[in-house]
C-alpha positions in Angstrom: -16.3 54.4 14.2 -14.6 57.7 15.8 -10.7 58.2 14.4 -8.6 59.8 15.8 -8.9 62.5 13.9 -12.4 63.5 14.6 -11.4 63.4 18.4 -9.1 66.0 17.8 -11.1 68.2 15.3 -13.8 68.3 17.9 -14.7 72.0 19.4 -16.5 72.7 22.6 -18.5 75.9 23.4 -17.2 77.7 25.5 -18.9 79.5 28.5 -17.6 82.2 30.8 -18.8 81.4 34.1 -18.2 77.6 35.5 -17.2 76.8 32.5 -14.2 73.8 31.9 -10.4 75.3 31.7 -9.8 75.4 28.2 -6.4 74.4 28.9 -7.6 71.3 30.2 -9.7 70.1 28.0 -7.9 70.9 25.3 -4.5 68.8 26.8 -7.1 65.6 27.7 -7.8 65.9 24.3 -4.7 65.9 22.9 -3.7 62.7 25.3 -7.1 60.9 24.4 -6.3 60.8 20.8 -3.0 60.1 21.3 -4.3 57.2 23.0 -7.0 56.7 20.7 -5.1 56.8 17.8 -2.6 54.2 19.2 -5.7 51.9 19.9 -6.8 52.6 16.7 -3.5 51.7 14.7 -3.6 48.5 16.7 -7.3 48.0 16.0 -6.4 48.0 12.4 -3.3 46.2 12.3 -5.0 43.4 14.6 -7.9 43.4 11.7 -5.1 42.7 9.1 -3.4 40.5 11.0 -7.4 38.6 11.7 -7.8 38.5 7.9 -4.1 37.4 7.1 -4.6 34.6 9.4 -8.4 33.9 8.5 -6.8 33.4 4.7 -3.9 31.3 6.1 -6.4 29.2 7.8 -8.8 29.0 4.3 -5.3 28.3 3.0 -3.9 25.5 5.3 -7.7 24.1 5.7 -7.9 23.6 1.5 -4.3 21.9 1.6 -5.9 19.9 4.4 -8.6 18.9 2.6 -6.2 18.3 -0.2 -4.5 16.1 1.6 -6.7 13.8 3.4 -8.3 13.6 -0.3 -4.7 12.6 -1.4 -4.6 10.1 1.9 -7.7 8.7 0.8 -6.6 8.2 -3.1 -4.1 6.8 -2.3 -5.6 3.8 0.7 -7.7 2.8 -2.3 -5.0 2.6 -4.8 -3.2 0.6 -2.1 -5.8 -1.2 -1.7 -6.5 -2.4 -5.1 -3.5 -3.3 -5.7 -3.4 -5.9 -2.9 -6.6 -6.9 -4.6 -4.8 -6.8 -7.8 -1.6 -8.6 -6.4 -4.0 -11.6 -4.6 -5.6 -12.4 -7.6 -2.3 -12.5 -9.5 -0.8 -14.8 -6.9 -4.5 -16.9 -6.7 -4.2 -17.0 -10.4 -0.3 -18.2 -10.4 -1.2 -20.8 -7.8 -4.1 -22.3 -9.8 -1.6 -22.9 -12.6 1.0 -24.2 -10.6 -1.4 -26.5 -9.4 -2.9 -27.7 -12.5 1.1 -27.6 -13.8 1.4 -30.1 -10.8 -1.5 -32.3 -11.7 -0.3 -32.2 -14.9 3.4 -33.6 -14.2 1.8 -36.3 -11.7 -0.2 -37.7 -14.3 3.0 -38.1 -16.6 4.9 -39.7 -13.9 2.4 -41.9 -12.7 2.0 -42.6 -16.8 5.5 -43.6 -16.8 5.7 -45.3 -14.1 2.9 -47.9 -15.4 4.7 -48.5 -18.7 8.3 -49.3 -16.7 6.2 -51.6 -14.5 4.8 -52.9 -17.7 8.7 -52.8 -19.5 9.7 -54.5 -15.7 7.1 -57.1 -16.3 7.7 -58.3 -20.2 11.8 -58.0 -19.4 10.6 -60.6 -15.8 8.2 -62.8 -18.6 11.2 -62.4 -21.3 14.1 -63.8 -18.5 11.7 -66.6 -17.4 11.4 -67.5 -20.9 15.4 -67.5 -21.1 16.0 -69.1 -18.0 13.5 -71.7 -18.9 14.8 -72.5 -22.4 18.9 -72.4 -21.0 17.5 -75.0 -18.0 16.0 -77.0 -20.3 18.9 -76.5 -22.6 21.5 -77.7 -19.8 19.5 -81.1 -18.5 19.5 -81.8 -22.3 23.1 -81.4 -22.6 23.3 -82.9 -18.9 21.2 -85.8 -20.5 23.3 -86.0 -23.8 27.1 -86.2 -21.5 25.2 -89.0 -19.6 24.5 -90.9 -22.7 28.0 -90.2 -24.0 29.4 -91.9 -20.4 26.8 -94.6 -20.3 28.0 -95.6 -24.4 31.5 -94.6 -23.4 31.2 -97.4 -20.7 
């Protein structure tokens, strides 16, 4: 690439007859590397500005990738602990359920030996009632005796 400086280092040959004003040339030269090396300080400020944004894309793109690794770390750490968190709760409902069974059968045990307690105190007041019955038409029995000899 031309700089600016070789524009304005350059010498022409000079010839006497229709030749170009020296003058002129000379002054377009001056203005085209003044122009020149105004396009060519942008020209190298735009390429450093290029490469500091090419390396803040690389940057931003790696902390992207960082990220939707992260994102992605993190859905199936979420993830397992649903997993993780169902079978605790599947697990804590089994017991409660065998737990459950567990009491039902005890009740239901208890509840045959009252009915059986129910039934031998029934048998045990039959017995009672039958012996105080037959106990009182004894006695009813004996009191009639006692009028009927009393007579």
């Amino acid at each position: 690439m031309i700089t600016p400086l070789d524009i304005e280092n350059k010498k022409f040959s000079k010839q006497v007859l229709n030749g170009y004003s020296v003058e002129e040339v000379d002054d377009f030269l001056d203005e085209l590397t003044a122009e020149y090396e105004k396009i060519y300080k942008e020209a190298t400020e735009n390429r450093g500005r290029t490469e500091k944004l090419t390396n803040d894309l690389t940057r931003y793109q790696s902390i992207e990738s960082t990220l939707q690794n992260t994102l992605l770390m993190a859905q199936t750490t979420a993830d397992e602990v649903k997993k993780t968190a169902q079978k605790q709760a599947d697990a804590i409902i089994a017991e409660a359920q065998v737990k459950a069974k567990e009491a039902l059968k005890n009740v239901e045990s208890e509840i045959i030996l009252k009915q059986k307690e129910l039934d031998d105190l029934q048998k045990q007041f039959d017995i009672y009632k039958a012996k105080m019955e037959s106990l009182l038409i004894s006695q009813l029995e004996l009191l009639k005796e006692s009028a009927k000899d009393n007579n």
